[in-house]
C-alpha positions as CSV (number, residue, x, y, z in Angstrom):
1,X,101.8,-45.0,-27.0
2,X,104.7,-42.7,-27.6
3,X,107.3,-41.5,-25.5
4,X,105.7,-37.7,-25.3
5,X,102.3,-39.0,-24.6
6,X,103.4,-40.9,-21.9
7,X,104.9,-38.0,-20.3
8,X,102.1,-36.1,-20.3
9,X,99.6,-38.2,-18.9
10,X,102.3,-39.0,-16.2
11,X,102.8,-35.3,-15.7
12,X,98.4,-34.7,-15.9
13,X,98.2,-37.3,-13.5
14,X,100.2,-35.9,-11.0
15,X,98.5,-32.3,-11.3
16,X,95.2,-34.3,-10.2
17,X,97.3,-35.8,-7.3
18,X,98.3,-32.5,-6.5
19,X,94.8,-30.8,-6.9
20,X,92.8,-33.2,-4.9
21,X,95.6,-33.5,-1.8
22,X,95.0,-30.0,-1.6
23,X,91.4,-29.8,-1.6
24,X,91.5,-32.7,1.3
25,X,93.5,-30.2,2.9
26,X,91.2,-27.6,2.7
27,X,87.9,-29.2,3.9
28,X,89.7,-30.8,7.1
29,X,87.3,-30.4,10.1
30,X,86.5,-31.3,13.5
31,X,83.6,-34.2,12.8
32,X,82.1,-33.0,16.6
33,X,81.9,-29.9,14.7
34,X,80.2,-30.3,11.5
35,X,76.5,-29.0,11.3
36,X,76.7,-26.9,14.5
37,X,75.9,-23.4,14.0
38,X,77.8,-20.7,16.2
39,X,78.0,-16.8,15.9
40,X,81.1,-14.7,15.1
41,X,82.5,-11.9,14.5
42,X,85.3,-11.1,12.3
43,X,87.1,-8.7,9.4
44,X,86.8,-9.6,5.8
45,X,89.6,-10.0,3.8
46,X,90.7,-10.1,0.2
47,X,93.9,-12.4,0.2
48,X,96.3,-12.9,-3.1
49,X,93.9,-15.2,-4.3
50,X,92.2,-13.8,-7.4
51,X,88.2,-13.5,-6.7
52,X,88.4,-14.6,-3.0
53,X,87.4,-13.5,0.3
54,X,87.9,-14.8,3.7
55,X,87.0,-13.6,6.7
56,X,89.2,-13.7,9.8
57,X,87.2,-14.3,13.2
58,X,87.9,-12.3,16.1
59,X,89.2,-16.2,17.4
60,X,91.8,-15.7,15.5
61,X,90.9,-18.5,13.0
62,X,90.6,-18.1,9.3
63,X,87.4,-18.8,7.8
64,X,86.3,-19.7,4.4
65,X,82.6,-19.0,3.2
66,X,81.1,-20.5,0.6
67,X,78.6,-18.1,0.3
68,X,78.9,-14.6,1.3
69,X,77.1,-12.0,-0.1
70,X,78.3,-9.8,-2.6
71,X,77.9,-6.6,-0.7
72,X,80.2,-7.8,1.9
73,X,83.1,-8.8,-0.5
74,X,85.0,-5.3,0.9
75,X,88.2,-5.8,2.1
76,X,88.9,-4.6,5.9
77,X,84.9,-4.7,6.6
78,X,83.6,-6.4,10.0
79,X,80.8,-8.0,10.3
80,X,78.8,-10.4,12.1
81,X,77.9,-13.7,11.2
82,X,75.7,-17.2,12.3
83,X,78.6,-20.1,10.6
84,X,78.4,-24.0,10.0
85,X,81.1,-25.7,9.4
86,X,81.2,-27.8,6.1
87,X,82.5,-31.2,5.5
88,X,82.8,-32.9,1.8
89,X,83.0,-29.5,0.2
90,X,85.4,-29.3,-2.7
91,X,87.9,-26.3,-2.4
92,X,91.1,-25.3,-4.1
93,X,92.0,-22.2,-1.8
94,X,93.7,-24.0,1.2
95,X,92.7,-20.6,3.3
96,X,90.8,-22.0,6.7
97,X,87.4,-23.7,7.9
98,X,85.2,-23.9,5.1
99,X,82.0,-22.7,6.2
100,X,78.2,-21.6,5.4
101,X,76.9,-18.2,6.6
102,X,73.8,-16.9,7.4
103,X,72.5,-13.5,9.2
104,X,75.1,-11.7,8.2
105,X,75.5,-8.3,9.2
106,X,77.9,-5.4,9.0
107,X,79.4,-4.1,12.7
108,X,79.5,0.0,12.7
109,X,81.2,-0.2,16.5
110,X,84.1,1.7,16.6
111,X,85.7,-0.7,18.8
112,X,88.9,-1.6,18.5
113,X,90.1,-4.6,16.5
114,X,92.4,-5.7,19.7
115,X,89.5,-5.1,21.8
116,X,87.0,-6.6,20.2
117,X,89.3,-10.1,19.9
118,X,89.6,-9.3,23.7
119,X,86.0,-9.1,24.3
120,X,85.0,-12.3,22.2
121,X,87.7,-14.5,24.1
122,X,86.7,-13.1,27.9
123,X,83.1,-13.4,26.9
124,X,83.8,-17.2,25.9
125,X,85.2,-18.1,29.1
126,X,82.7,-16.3,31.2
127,X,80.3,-18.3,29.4
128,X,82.6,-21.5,30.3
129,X,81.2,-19.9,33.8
130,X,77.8,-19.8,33.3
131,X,77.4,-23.5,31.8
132,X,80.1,-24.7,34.2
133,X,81.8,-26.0,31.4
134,X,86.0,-26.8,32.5
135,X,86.3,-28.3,28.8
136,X,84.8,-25.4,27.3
137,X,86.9,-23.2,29.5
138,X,90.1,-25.0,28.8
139,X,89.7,-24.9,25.1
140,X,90.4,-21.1,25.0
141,X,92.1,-20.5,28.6
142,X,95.6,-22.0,28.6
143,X,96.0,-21.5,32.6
144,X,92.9,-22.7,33.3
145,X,94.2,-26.3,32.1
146,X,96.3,-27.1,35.3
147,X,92.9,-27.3,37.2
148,X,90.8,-30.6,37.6
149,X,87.4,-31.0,37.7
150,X,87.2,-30.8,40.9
151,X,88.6,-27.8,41.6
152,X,86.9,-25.7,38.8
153,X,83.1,-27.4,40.3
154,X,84.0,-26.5,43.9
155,X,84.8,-22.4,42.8
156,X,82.1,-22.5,39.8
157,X,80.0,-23.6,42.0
158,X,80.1,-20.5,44.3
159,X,78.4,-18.4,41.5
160,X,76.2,-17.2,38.7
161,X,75.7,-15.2,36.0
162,X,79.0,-13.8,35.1
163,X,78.8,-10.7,32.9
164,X,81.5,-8.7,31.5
165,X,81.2,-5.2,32.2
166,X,84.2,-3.6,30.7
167,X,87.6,-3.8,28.8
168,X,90.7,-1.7,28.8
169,X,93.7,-2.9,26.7
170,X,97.1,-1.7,27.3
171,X,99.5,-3.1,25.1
172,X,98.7,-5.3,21.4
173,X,100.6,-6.3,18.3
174,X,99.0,-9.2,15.7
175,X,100.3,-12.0,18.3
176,X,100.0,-10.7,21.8
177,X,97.2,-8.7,23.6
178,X,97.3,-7.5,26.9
179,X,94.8,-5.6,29.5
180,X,92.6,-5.5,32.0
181,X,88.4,-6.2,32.9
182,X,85.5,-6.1,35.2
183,X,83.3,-8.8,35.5
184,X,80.5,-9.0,38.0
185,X,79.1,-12.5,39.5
186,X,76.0,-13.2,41.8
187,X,77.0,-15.3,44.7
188,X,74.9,-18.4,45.3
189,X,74.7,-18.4,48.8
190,X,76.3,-15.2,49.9
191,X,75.7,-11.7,50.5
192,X,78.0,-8.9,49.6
193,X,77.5,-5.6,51.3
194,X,75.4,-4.4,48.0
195,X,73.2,-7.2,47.6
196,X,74.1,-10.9,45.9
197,X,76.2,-9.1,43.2
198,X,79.6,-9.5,43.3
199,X,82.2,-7.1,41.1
200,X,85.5,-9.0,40.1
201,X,88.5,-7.5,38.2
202,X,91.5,-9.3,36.7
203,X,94.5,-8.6,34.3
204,X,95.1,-11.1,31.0
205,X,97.4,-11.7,28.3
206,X,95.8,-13.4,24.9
207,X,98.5,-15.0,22.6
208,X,97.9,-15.6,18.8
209,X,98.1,-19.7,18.6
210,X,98.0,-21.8,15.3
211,X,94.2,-23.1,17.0
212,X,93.3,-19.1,17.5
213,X,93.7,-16.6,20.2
214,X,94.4,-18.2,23.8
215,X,94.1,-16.8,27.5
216,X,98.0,-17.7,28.3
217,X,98.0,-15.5,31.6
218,X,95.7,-14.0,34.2
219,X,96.1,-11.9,37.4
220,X,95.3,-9.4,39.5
221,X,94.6,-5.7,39.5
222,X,97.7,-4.7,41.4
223,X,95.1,-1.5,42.5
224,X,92.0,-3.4,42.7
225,X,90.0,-2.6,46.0
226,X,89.8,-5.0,48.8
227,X,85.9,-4.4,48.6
228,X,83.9,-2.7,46.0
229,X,81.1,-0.8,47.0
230,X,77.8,-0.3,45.2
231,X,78.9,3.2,44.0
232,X,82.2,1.5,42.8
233,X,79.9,-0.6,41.4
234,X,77.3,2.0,39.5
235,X,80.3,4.1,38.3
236,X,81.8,1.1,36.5
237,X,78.7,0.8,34.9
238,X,78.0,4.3,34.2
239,X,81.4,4.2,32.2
240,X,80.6,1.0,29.9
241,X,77.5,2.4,29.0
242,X,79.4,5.6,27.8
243,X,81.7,3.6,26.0
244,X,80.1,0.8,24.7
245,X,76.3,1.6,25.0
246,X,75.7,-1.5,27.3
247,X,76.8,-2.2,30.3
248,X,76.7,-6.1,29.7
249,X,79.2,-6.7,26.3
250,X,77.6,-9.6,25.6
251,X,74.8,-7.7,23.8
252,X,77.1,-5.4,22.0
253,X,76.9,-7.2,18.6
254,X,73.1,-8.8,19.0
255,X,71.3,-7.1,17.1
256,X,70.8,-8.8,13.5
């Protein structure tokens, strides 16, 4: 074997090297993960990658689909989407979570992208809530991670069905996003003074992380109402509806 032919197969060999490290790279996932479908929402997008598309999830997480339909290959389109994350799938793209889609749909709301990130983390962790879930709740709530078990089960505890109402958002840029929602909770064992349903308001920060968007602060309405009575109540709700079409955002993007 001569000199030249030597060199090339040294130089073909470490082109395959190359290739496969960075297909390993690609198909990295969370095992606990594989085969377990969840729902997203997100914005296509057509990265310098000739003949590819990837969708950015409103988690802030890059996703790559190995089959989305043609009519949704448009650059800058939203859309909804049931996803399962793939293992052992060969990829060359190194450009997020390889996944499998199904009941895809485009989203016509003319929400706002900052809001609609907002809405999909603050609906997450009231949904830590409602399954009493601190691991859940800690995966996306930075803050939340200084509490132990027992403290999140003796508040959780207290309540039920937590729905967010509404969203305002006051300040955003691609790694920050901050504002301000209503949430209302039904107490347990407890009365307010209209009936078990309790309205709650609360001030947030989310930060862009390499995992996806996080909850890094929380707080108080510096003019939220000592008590909030049932017209306080009804006018909150009157103003979702008018803005959102709902007055519980956890059906806004339902309908496939």
């Amino acid at each position: 074997m001569n000199t030249i032919t030597k060199r090339c197969l040294c130089l073909f060999s470490i082109l395959m090297l190359t290739v496969f490290s960075h297909t390993a790279l690609a198909v990295a996932a969370d095992p606990s993960q594989v085969n377990t479908t969840f729902h997203m929402t997100g914005q296509v997008t057509a990265p310098n990658i000739q003949g590819f598309y990837g969708i950015i999830g409103d988690d802030g997480v890059k996703y790559q689909p190995i089959n989305l339909p043609r009519k949704f290959k448009k650059d800058g389109l939203i859309i909804q989407f049931d996803a399962k994350l793939k293992a052992n799938t060969m990829s060359t793209f190194q450009w997020g979570k390889i996944v499998e889609l199904s009941n895809v749909a485009k989203i016509t709301s003319s929400i706002a992208p900052e809001e609609r990130k907002a809405i999909h983390l603050l609906l997450k962790r009231l949904d830590s809530f409602n399954t009493k879930d601190l691991e859940k709740l800690q995966e996306i709530d930075i803050v939340s991670r200084q509490l132990t078990k027992e403290q999140f089960d003796n508040w959780v505890t207290k309540y039920d069905h937590f729905t967010l109402l509404y969203v305002d958002i006051s300040d955003a840029d691609s790694t920050s996003i901050t504002g301000s929602c209503y949430y209302t909770r039904e107490l347990v064992n407890g009365m307010t003074l209209h009936g078990n349903t309790d309205l709650a308001a609360m001030t947030f920060t989310l930060s862009q992380t390499s995992s996806g968007w996080k909850l890094t602060e929380s707080g108080s309405l510096s003019n939220q109402p000592i008590q909030y009575s049932a017209d306080t109540l009804a006018a909150l709700k009157e103003k979702s509806v008018k803005k959102y079409n709902t007055d519980n955002l956890a059906t806004l993007w339902q309908g496939i």
